[in-house]
C-alpha positions as CSV (number, residue, x, y, z in Angstrom):
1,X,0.0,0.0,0.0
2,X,0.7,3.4,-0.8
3,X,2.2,5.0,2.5
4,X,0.4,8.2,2.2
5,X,-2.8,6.5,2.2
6,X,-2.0,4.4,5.1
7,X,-1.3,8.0,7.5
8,X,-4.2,9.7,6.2
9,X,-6.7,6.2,7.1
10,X,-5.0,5.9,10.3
11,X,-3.7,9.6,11.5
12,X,-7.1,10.8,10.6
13,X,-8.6,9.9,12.9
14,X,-6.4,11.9,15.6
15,X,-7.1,15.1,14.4
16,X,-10.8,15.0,13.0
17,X,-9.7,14.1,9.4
18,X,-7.5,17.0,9.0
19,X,-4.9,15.4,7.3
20,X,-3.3,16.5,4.0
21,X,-0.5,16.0,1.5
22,X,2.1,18.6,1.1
23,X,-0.5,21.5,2.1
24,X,-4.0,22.6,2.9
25,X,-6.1,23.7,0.1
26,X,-8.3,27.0,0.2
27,X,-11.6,24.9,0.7
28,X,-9.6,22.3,3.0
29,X,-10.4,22.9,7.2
30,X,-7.6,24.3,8.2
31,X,-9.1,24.8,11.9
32,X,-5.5,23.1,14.0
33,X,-4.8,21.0,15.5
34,X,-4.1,19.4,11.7
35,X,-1.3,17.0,10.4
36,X,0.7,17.5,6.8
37,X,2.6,14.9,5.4
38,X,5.0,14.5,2.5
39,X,7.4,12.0,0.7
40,X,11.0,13.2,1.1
41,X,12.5,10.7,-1.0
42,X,12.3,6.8,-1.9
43,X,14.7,4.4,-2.0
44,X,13.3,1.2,-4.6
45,X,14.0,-2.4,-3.8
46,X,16.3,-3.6,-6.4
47,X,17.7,-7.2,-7.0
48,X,19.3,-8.7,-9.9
49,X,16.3,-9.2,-11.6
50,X,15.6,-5.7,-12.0
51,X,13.1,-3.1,-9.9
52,X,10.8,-5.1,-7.5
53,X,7.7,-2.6,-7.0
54,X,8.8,-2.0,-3.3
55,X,10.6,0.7,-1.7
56,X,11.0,2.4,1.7
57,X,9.6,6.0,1.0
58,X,11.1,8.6,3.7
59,X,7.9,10.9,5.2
60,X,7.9,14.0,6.8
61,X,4.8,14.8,9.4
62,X,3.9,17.6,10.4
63,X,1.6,18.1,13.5
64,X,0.0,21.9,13.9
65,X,-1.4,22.9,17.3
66,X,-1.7,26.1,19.1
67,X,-0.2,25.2,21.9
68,X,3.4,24.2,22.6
69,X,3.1,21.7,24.8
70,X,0.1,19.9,23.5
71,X,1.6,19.6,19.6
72,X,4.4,17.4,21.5
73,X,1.6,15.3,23.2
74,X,-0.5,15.3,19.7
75,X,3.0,14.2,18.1
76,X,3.6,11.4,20.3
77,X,0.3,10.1,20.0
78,X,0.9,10.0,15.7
79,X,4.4,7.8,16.4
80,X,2.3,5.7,19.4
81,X,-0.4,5.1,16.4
82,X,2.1,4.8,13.4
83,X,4.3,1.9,15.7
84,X,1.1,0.4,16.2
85,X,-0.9,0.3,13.0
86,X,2.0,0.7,10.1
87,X,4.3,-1.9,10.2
88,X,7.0,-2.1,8.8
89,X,7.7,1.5,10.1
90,X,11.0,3.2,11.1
91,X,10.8,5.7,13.5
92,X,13.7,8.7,12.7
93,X,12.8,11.4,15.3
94,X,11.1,14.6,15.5
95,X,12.2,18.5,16.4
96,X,9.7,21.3,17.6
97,X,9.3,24.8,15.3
98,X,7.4,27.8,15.5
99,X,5.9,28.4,12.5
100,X,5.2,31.9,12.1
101,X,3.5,32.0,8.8
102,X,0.1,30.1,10.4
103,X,1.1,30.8,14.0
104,X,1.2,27.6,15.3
105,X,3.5,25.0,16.7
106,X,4.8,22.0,14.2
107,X,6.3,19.2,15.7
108,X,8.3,17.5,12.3
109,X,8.4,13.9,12.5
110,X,10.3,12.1,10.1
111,X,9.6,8.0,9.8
112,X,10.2,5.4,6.8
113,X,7.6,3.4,5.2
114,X,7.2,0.1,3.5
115,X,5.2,0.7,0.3
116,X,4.3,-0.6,-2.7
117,X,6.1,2.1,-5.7
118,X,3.0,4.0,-6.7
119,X,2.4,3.6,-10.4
120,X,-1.2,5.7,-10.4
């Protein structure tokens, strides 16, 4: 599976379905706390038979909340969720920002997925 649609079926769910890829649309709710996610970078499975249609894709989550303090809780509870429910899954860390374009705190968390390569 495609590992953006795994975080958006099961991150959803955390913040009221506010979870989007790469940004938040006009007619999106962008009412926080919300989560955006992005692919990095992949790196495909390759044997000597050629390209295998796997890869580990390299995501970037970000959590937006208000408050300082509760963005860290909000974060922990997406890697909690992820280690549960996405496997395989590698955790890499995460770092606290103040974004000052939206005003709100992002806690970045970076993880690797399992996923089929997308062809559609």
């Amino acid at each position: 599976m495609i590992a953006g649609v795994q975080l958006k079926q099961v991150l959803g769910p955390l913040v009221e379905g506010r979870i989007y890829p790469l940004r938040i649309d006009e007619k999106e709710d962008s009412t926080p706390p919300y989560i955006i996610y992005q692919e990095v970078s992949s790196q495909p499975e390759i044997t000597d038979d050629g390209i295998t249609g796997h890869e580990w894709a390299h995501m970037q989550i970000d959590v937006y909340h208000p408050d300082k303090y509760k963005v860290r809780l909000l974060a922990n509870k997406v890697v909690s969720t992820i280690n549960d429910q996405i496997k395989p899954s590698i955790y890499a860390g995460q770092q606290q920002l103040y974004d000052e374009a939206s005003n709100l705190w992002r806690q970045s968390i970076d993880y690797e997925f399992w996923q089929t390569t997308p062809t559609e």
